[in-house]
KOLSELUM-352076 format. One record per residue (C-alpha): x, y, z; residue in three letters. Coordinates in steps of 0.05 Angstrom, whole numbers, always signed. Layout:
@X:X Y:Y Z:Z res:ALA
...
END
This chain:
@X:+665 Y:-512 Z:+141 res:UNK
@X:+672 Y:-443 Z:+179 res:UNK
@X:+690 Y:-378 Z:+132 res:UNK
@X:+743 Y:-347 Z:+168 res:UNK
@X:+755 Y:-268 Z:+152 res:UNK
@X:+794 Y:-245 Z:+208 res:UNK
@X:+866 Y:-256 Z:+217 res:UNK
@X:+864 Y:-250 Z:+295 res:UNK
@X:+802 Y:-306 Z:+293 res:UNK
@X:+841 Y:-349 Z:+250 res:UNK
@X:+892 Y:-343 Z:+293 res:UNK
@X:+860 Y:-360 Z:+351 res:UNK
@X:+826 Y:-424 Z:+312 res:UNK
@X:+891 Y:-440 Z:+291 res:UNK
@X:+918 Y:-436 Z:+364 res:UNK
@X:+864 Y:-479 Z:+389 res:UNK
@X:+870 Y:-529 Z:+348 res:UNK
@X:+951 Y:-538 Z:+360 res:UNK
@X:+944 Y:-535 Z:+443 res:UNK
@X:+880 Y:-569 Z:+461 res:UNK
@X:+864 Y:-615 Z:+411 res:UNK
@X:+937 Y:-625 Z:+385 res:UNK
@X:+906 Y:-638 Z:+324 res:UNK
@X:+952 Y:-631 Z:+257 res:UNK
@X:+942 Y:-567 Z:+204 res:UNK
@X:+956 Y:-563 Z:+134 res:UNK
@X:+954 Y:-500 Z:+95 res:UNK
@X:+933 Y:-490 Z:+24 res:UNK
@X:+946 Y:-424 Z:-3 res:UNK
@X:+907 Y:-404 Z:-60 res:UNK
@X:+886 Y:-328 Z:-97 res:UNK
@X:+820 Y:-361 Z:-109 res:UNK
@X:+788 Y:-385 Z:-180 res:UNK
@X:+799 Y:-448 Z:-160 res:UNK
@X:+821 Y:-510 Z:-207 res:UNK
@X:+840 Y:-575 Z:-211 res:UNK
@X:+909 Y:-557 Z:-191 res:UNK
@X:+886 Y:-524 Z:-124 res:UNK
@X:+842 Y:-587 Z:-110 res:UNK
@X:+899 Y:-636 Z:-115 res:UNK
@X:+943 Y:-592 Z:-65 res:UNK
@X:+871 Y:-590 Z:-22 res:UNK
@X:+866 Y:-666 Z:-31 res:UNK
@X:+935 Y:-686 Z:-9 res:UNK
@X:+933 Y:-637 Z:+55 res:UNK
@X:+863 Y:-671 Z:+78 res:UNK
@X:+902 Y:-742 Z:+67 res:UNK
@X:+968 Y:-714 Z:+108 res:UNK
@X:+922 Y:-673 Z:+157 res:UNK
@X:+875 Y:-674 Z:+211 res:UNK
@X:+851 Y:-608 Z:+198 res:UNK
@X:+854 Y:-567 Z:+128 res:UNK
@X:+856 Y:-495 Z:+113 res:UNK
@X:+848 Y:-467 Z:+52 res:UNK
@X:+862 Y:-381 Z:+43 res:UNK
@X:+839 Y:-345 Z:-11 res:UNK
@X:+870 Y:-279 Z:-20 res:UNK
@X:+884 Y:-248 Z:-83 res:UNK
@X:+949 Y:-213 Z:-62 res:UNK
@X:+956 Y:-142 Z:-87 res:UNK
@X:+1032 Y:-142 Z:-66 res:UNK
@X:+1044 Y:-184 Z:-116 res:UNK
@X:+1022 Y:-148 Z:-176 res:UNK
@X:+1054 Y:-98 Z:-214 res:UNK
@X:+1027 Y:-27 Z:-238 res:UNK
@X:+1002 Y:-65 Z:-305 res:UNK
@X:+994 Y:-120 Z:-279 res:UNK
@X:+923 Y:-155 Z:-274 res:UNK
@X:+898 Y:-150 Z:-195 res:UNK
@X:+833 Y:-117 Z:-209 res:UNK
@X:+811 Y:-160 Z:-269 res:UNK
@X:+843 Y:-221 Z:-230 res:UNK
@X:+781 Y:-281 Z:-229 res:UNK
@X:+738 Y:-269 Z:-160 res:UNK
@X:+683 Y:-319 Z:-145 res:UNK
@X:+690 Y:-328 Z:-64 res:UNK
@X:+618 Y:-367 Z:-70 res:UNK
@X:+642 Y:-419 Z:-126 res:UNK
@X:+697 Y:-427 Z:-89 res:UNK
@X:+667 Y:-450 Z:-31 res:UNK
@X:+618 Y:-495 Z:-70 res:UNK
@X:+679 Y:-531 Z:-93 res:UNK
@X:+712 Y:-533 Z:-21 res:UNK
@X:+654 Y:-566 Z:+3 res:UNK
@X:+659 Y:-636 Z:-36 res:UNK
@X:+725 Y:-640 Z:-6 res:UNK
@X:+711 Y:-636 Z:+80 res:UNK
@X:+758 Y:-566 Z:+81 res:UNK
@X:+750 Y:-547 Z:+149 res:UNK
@X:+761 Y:-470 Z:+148 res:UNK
@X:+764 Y:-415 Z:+85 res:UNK
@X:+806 Y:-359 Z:+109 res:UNK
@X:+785 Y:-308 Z:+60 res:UNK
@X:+810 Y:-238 Z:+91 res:UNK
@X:+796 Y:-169 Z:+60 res:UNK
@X:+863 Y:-132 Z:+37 res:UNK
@X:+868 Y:-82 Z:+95 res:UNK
@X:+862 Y:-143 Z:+140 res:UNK
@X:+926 Y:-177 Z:+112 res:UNK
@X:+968 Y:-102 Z:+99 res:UNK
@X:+931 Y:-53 Z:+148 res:UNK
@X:+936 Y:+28 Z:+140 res:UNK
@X:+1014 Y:+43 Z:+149 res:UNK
@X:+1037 Y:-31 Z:+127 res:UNK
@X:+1118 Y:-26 Z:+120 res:UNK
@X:+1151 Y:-86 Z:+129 res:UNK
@X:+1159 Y:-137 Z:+73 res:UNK
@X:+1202 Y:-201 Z:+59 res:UNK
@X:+1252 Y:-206 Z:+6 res:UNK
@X:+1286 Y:-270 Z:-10 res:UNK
@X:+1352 Y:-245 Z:-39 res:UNK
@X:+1386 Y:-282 Z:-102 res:UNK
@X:+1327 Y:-323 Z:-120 res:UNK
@X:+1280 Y:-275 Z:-127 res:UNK
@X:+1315 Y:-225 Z:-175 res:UNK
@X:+1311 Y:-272 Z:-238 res:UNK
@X:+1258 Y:-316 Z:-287 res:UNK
@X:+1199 Y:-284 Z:-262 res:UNK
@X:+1238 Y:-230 Z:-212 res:UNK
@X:+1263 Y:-208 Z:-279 res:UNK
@X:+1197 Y:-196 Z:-308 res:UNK
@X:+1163 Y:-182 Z:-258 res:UNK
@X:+1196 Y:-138 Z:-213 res:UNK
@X:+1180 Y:-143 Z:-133 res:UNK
@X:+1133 Y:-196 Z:-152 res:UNK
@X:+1162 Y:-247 Z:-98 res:UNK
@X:+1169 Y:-193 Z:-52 res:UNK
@X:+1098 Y:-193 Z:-54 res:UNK
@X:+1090 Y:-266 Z:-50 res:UNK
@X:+1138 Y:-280 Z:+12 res:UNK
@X:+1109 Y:-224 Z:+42 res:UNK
@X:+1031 Y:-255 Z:+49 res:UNK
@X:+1067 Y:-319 Z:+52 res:UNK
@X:+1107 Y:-298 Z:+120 res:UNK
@X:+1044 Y:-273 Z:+149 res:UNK
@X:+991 Y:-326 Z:+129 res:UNK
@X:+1050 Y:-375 Z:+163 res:UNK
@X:+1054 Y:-335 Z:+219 res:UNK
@X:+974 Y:-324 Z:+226 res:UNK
@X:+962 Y:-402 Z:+217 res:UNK
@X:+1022 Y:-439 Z:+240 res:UNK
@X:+1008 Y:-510 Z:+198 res:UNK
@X:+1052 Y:-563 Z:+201 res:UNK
@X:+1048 Y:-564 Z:+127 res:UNK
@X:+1034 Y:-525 Z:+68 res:UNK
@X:+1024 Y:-537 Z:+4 res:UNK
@X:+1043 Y:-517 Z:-60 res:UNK
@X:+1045 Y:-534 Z:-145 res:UNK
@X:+1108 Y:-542 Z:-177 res:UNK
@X:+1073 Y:-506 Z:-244 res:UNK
@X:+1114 Y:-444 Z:-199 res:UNK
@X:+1174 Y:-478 Z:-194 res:UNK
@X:+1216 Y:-406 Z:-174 res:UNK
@X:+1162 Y:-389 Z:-126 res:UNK
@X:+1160 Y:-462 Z:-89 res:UNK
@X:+1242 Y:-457 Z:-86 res:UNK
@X:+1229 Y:-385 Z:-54 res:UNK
@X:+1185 Y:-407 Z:-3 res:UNK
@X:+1222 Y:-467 Z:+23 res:UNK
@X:+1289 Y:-417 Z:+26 res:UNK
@X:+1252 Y:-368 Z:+65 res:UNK
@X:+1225 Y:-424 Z:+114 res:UNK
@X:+1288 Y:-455 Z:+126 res:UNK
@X:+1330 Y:-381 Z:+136 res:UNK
@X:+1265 Y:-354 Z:+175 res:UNK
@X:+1264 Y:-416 Z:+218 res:UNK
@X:+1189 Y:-431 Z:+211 res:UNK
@X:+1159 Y:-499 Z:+240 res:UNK
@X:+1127 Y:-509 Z:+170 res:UNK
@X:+1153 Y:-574 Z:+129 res:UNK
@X:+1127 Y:-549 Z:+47 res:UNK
@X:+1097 Y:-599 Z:+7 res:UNK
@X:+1112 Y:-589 Z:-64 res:UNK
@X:+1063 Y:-624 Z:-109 res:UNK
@X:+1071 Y:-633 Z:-195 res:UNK
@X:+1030 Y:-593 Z:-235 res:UNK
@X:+968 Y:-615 Z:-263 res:UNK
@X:+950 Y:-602 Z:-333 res:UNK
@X:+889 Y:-603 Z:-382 res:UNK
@X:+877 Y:-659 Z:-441 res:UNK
@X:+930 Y:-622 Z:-481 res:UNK
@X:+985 Y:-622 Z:-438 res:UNK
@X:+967 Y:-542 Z:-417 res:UNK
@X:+983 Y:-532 Z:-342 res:UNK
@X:+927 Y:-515 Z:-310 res:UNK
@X:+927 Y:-439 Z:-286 res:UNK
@X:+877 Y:-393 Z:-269 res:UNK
@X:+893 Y:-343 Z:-321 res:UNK
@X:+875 Y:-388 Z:-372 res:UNK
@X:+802 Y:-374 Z:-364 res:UNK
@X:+823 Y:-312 Z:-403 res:UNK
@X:+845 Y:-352 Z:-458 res:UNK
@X:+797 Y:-358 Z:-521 res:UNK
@X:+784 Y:-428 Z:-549 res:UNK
@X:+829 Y:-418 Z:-604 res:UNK
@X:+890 Y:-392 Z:-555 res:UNK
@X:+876 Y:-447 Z:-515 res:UNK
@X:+888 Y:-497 Z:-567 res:UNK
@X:+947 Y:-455 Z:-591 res:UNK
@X:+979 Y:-459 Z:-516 res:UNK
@X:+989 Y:-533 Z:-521 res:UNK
@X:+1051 Y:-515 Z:-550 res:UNK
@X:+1079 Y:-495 Z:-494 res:UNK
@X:+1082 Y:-566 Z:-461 res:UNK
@X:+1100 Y:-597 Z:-532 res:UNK
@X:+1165 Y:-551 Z:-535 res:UNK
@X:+1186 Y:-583 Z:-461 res:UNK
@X:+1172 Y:-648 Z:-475 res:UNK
@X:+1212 Y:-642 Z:-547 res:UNK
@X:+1276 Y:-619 Z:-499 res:UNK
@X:+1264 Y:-672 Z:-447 res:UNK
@X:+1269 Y:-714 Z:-504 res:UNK
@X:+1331 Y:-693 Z:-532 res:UNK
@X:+1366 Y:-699 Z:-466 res:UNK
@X:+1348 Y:-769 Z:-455 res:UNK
@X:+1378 Y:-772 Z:-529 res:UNK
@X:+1442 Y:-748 Z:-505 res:UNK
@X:+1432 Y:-676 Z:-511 res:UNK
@X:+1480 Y:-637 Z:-468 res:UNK
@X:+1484 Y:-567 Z:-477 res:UNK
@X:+1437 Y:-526 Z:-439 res:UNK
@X:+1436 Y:-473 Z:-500 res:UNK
@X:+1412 Y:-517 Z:-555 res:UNK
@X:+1363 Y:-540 Z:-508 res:UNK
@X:+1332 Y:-467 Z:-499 res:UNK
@X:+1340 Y:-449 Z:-576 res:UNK
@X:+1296 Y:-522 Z:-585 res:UNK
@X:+1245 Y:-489 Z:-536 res:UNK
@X:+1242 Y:-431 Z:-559 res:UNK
@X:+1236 Y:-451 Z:-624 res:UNK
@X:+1177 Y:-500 Z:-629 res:UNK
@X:+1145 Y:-439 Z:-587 res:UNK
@X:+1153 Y:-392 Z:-650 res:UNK
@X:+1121 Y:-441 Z:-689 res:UNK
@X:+1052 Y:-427 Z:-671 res:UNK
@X:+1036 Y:-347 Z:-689 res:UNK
@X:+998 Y:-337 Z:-625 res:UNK
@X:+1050 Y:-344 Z:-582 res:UNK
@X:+1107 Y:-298 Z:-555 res:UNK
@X:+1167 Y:-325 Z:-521 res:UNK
@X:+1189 Y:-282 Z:-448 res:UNK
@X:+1244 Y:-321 Z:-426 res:UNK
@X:+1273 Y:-392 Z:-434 res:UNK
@X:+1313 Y:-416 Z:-383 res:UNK
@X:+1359 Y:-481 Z:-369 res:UNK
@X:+1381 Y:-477 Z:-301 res:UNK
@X:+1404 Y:-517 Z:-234 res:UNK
@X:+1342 Y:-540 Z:-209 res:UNK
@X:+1356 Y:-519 Z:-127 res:UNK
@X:+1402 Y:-461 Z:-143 res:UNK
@X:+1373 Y:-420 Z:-210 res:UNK
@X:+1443 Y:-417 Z:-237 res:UNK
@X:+1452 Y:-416 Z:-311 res:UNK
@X:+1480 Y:-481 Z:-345 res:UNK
@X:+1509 Y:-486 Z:-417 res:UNK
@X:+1539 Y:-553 Z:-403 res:UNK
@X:+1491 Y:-607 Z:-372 res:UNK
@X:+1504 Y:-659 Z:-314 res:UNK
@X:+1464 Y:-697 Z:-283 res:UNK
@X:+1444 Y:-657 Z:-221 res:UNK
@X:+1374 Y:-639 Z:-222 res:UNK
@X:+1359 Y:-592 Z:-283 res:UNK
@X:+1302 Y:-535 Z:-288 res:UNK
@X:+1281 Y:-518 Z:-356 res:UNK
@X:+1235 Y:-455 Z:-338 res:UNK
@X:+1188 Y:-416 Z:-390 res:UNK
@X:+1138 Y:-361 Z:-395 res:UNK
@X:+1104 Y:-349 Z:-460 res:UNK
@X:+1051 Y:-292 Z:-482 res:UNK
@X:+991 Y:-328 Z:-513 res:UNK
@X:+957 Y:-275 Z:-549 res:UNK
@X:+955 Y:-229 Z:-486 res:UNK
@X:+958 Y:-271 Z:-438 res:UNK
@X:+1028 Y:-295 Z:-402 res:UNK
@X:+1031 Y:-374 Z:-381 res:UNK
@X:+1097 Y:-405 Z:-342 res:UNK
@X:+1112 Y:-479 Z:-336 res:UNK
@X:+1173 Y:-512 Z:-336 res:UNK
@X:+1195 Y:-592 Z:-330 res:UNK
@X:+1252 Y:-621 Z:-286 res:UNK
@X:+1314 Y:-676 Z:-319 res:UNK
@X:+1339 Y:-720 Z:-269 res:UNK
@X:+1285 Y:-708 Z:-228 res:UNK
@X:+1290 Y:-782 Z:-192 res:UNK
@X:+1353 Y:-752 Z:-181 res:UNK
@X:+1331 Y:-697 Z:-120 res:UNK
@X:+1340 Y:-714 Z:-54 res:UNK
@X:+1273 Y:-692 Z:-32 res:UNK
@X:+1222 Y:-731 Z:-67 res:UNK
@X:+1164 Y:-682 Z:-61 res:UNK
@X:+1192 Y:-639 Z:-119 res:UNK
END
């Protein structure tokens, strides 16, 4: 496994590998910290792959003011301990002014789906994200690249901008992978304490209460979110942001439910830290079967 900090040297790995060994790439992006949920996206792209590259980059772009980038989990040499049980070929694991050099001024803005859910709350976040995202594509070139759906907005975002921005890149979305209490697994919950973490269960208890009432014949897309929202209140730890029933491929509000594929997407404060997840109805339903 070869630590790759250069953009012009990946590159040029990258290039190497397409053209004279023909060899297939698959990309995992990651910010570091690494967890379960990065190794299943790691383990699928060494099955699909001939070759496997994992980047860690904690992506200042995508942060607001107040947001968390310099307390943001850093352990580059964990991280590679971990990499190692699972025969990643190459760690590209550039400094900032290697990805956004001195005078940067171009970045990527998905319009429509970026502006709501976490566009909302976090405003130019996915700017940020399709930004690296664009150039790590660009920089790498891998026939695949992989992703969680625990960022359901952000996989939707990135599979728009490949398909408008005409990249040879087919994204793998992959479901979310979550702890013993039905938490998904995130790297900010390492700044959970043991009592928030146990308190955070919630949060996959209130989606699985409204996936239940659906399959009971629940229809309206507003009694779903007040049933949400309201199993989330019941634990005093936690702080609804947003809850949202939408169209799974389009973002688009529903009251009334049908049976095209259905988003219900959250983001909840536990004590000061903010968690997202979601769950998809009718998911057998979606033509692609990755999601």
């Amino acid at each position: 496994m070869e630590i790759i900090n250069r953009r012009q040297r990946m590159s040029s790995v990258a290039r190497k590998i397409r053209r004279e060994q023909d060899r297939t790439i698959g990309l995992v992006p990651t910010m570091g910290a690494l967890h379960e949920g990065h190794l299943s996206l790691v383990r699928e792209a060494r099955r699909m792959c001939d070759i496997v590259v994992v980047s860690v980059f904690v992506n200042p772009a995508q942060f607001g003011p107040s947001e968390d980038f310099d307390k943001y989990p850093r352990d580059l040499t964990k991280d590679t301990a971990l990499l190692t049980d699972y025969n990643v070929d190459y760690i590209f694991a550039p400094p900032v002014e290697e990805i956004y050099a001195k005078g940067f001024a171009s970045y990527v803005t998905v319009e429509g789906l970026s502006d709501q859910l976490e566009g909302a709350s976090r405003p130019g976040h996915f700017r940020g994200v399709a930004t690296v995202v664009t150039i790590l594509l660009n920089t790498i070139r891998p026939d695949f690249a992989f992703f969680g759906q625990k960022d359901a907005q952000q996989a939707l975002i990135i599979r728009r901008l490949v398909k408008d921005l005409a990249f040879d890149t087919e994204i793998v979305i992959l479901p979310t992978v979550r702890e013993d209490s039905g938490l998904a697994i995130s790297s900010r919950n390492l700044y959970l304490t043991s009592e928030e973490q146990t308190a955070a269960g919630v949060i996959h208890e209130a989606l699985k209460r409204a996936k239940a009432a659906y399959k009971e014949g629940e229809r309206s897309g507003g009694r779903l979110e007040i049933l949400v929202r309201s199993t989330i209140e019941l634990e005093p730890r936690a702080r609804v942001d947003y809850v949202n029933v939408i169209d799974a491929d389009t973002l688009e509000h529903l009251d009334r439910l049908d049976d095209r594929p259905i988003l219900i997407a959250i983001a909840v404060y536990v004590g000061k830290t903010r968690l997202i997840d979601n769950t998809i109805l009718n998911k057998a339903k979606k033509k692609d079967a990755s999601v």
